[in-house]
N, C-alpha and C positions, 0 to 999 in steps of 0.2 A: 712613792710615798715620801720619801726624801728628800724628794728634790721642793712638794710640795712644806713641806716643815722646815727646812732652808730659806723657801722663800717666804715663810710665814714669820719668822725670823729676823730676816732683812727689811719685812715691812715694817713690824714695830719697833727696831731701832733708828729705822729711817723716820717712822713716825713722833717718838719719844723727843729725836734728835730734833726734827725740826718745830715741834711744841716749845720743846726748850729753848731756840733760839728766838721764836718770834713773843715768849713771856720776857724774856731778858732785852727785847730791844723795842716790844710793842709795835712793832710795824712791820703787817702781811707785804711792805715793798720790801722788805731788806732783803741785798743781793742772798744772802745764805739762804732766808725760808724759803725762796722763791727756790732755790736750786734744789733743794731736799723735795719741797714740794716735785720739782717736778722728774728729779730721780724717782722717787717715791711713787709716780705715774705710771712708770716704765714698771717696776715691779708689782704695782697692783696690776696692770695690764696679762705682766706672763704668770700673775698667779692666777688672775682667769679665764685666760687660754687651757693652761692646764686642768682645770674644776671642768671646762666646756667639754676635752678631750677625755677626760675621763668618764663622765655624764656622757658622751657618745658611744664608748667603747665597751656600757654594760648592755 
């Protein structure tokens, strides 16, 4: 459950962070949204591995 709320965590900072950069510079190409966006992949990905493995494991 922890590890789920951690990751729940990092996604809306990753999320807030990269909102914020692309109102402040107005453009989905800027190097930074793009790279938050696609951190941001990676942690939405193992938060739904984990929701998958645990929906298996009842």
């Amino acid at each position: 459950m922890k590890d789920a709320v951690a990751l729940e965590t990092t996604i809306n900072r990753l999320r807030s962070e990269m909102i914020r950069n692309y109102e402040k510079t107005g453009d989905l190409r800027n190097y930074n949204v793009i790279a938050l966006s696609q951190e941001l992949d990676i942690y939405l990905l193992k938060f739904q591995k984990l929701s998958d493995q645990k929906r298996q494991s009842r």
